[in-house]
LUMGUFI-644337 format. One record per residue (C-alpha): x, y, z; residue in three letters. Coordinates in steps of 0.1 Angstrom, whole numbers, padded with zeros to 4 digits, always signed. Last residue first. Layout:
N
XYZala;...
***
This chain:
251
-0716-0019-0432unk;-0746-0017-0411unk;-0730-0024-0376unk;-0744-0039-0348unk;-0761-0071-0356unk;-0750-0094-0330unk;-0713-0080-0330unk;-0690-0107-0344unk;-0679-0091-0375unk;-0654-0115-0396unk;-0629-0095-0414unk;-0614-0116-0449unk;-0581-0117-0467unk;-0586-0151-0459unk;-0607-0182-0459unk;-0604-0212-0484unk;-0589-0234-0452unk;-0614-0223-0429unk;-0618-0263-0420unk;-0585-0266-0417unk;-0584-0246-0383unk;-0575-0213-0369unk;-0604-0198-0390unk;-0625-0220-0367unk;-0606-0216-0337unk;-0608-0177-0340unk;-0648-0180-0345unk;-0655-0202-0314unk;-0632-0176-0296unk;-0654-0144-0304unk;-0689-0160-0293unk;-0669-0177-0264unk;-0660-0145-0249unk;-0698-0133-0249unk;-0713-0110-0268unk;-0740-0087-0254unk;-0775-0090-0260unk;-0801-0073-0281unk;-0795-0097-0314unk;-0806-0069-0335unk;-0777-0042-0317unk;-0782-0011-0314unk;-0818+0003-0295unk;-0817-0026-0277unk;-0782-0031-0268unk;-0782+0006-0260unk;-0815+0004-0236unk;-0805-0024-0218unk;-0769-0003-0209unk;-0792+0029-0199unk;-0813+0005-0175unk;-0780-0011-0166unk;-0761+0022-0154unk;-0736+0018-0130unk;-0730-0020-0130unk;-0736-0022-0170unk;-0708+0006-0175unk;-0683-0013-0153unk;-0693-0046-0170unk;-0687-0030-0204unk;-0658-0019-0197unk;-0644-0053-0189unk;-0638-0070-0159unk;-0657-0099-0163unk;-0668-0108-0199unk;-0694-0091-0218unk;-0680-0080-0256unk;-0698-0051-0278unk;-0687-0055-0310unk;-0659-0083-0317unk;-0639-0077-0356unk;-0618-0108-0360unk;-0590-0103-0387unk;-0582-0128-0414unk;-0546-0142-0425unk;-0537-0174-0445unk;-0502-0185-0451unk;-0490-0210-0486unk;-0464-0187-0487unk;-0484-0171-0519unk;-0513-0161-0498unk;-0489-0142-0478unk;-0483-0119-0506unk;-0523-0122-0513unk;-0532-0119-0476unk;-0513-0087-0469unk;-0540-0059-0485unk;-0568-0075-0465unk;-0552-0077-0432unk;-0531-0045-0437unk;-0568-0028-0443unk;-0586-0042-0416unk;-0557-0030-0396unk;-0554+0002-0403unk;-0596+0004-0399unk;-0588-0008-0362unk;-0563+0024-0358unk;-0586+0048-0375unk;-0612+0034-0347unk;-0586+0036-0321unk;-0574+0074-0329unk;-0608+0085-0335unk;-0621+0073-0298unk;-0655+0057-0297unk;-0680+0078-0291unk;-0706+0072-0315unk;-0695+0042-0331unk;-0684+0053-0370unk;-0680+0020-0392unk;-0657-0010-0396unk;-0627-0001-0379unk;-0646+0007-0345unk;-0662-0034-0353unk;-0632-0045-0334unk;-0598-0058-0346unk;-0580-0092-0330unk;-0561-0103-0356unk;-0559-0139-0370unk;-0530-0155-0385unk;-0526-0190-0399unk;-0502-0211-0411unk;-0478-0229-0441unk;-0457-0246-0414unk;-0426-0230-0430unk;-0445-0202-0441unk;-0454-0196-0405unk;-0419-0199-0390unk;-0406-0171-0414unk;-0436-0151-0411unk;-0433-0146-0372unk;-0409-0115-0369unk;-0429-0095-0398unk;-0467-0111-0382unk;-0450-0098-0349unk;-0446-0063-0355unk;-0478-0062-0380unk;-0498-0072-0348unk;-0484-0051-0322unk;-0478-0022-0347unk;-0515-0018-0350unk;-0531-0014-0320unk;-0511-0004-0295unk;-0483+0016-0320unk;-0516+0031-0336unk;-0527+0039-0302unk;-0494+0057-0287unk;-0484+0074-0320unk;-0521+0091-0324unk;-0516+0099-0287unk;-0480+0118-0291unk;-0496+0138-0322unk;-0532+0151-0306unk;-0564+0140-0307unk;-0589+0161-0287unk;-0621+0157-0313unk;-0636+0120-0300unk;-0626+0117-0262unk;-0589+0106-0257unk;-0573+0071-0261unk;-0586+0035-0239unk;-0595+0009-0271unk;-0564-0013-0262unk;-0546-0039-0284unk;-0529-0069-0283unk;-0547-0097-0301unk;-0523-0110-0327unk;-0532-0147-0327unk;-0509-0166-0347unk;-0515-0204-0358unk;-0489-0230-0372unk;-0455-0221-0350unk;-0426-0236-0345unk;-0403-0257-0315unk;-0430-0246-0296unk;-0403-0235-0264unk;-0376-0223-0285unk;-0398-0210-0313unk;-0417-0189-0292unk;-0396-0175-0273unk;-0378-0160-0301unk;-0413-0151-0316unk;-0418-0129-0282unk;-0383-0112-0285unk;-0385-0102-0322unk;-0419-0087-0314unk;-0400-0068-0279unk;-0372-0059-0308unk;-0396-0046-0335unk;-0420-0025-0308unk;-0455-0028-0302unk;-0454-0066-0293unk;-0436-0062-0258unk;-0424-0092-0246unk;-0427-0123-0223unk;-0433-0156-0246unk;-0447-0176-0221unk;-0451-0221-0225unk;-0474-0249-0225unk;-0498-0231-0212unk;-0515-0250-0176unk;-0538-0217-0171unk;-0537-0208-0141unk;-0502-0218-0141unk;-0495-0197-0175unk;-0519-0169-0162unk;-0496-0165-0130unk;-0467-0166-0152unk;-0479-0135-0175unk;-0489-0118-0144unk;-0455-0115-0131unk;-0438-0114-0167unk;-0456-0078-0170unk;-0456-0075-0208unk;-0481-0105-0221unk;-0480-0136-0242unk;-0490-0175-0238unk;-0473-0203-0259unk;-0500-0226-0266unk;-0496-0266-0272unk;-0527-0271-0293unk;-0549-0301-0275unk;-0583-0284-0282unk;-0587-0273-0246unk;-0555-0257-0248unk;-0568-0236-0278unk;-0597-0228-0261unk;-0578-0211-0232unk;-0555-0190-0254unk;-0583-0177-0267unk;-0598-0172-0233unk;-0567-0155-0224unk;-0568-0133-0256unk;-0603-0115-0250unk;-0596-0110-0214unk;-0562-0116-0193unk;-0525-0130-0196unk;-0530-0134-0237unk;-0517-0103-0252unk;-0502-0119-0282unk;-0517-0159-0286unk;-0484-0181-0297unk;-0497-0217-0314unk;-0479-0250-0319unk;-0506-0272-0332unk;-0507-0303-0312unk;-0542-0313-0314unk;-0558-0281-0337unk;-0581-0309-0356unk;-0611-0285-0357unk;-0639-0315-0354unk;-0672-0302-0362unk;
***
């Protein structure tokens, strides 16, 4: 299936490492000229070599100025912007039952703020270009997981909820929005590679007790669905969560 991103101006949020450097990988593949986002500008500029990005947007998404900052950056090097990728985000908060105020703040301003920061800073360019947006949520939002922190999961389901609630007035800019919900994601350095090298029998035994595909997902299982939404072919799609998680969740 041809995607037709060539030369689609695209900013990826949280894009030096993980999930949103392999986005921001694919894209480049496709031809899009990628603007590449992170806070530490000394990573963010090794990735962009690594990488060969067109361009980095330095700036922290979870607050209004660092968003206003990375969109700025944006526009200057892209010149505008047809696809957002708001992938900033972190599951790390405190074992399920010892929330508290400061750490409710901290995760919902990780995970939630980053991505309605820079849709707000962002929108202008994107109706213009009559875009896309795709969020970065995980399946957390979608149903309980056994111990996965409150905070992140209520923060996730915020999300879900903004992404469905937004796409009709953004809908009306001629700008589609979907969220990407990933379960459980292999890719060096990630948790799940820790958890797998100290315990693989009890890791084998999760996947098969949870998930009907029995495996891990792999980076490219989430990316291959962010291009496609990214693309005209997903052009009736939004206002929609995709779960990528082999089978995982019920809901």
């Amino acid at each position: 299936m041809q995607l037709d991103l060539s030369g689609k101006a695209v900013l990826v949020t949280a894009s030096s490492s993980g999930i949103g450097r392999a986005i921001a990988s694919a894209f480049l593949a496709e031809g899009s000229r990628v603007a590449i986002n992170g806070r530490d500008e000394a990573a963010l500029k090794q990735a962009a070599g690594e990488l060969a990005a067109t361009a980095v947007a330095p700036g922290d998404a979870s607050t209004h100025d660092g968003a206003a900052a990375i969109v700025r950056h944006t526009r200057e090097a892209l010149g505008g912007l047809d696809v957002l990728v708001c992938n900033a985000g972190s599951g790390r908060s405190v074992i399920p039952g010892a929330e508290f105020a400061a750490e409710w703040q901290r995760v919902f301003q990780q995970n939630l703020w980053t991505a309605t920061n820079v849709i707000e800073a962002a929108r202008p360019m994107l109706a213009k270009s009559r875009g896309a947006i795709i969020c970065i949520s995980s399946i957390c939002g979608s149903e309980v997981v056994p111990g996965a922190p409150i905070t992140y999961s209520a923060a996730k389901a915020a999300l879900n909820a903004y992404v469905r609630g937004i796409a009709r007035p953004l809908g009306r800019e001629g700008v589609r929005i979907n969220a990407v919900a990933p379960g459980n994601i292999m890719f060096d350095g990630s948790v799940w590679a820790r958890k797998r090298a100290e315990d693989a029998a009890g890791v084998q035994e999760m996947l098969d007790r949870d998930v009907a595909l029995g495996r891990f997902g792999t980076l490219e299982d989430v990316v291959n669905v962010v291009l496609f939404l990214a693309s005209a072919r997903a052009a009736f799609a939004t206002g929609a969560v995709w779960t990528i998680d082999g089978g995982q969740v019920h809901g």
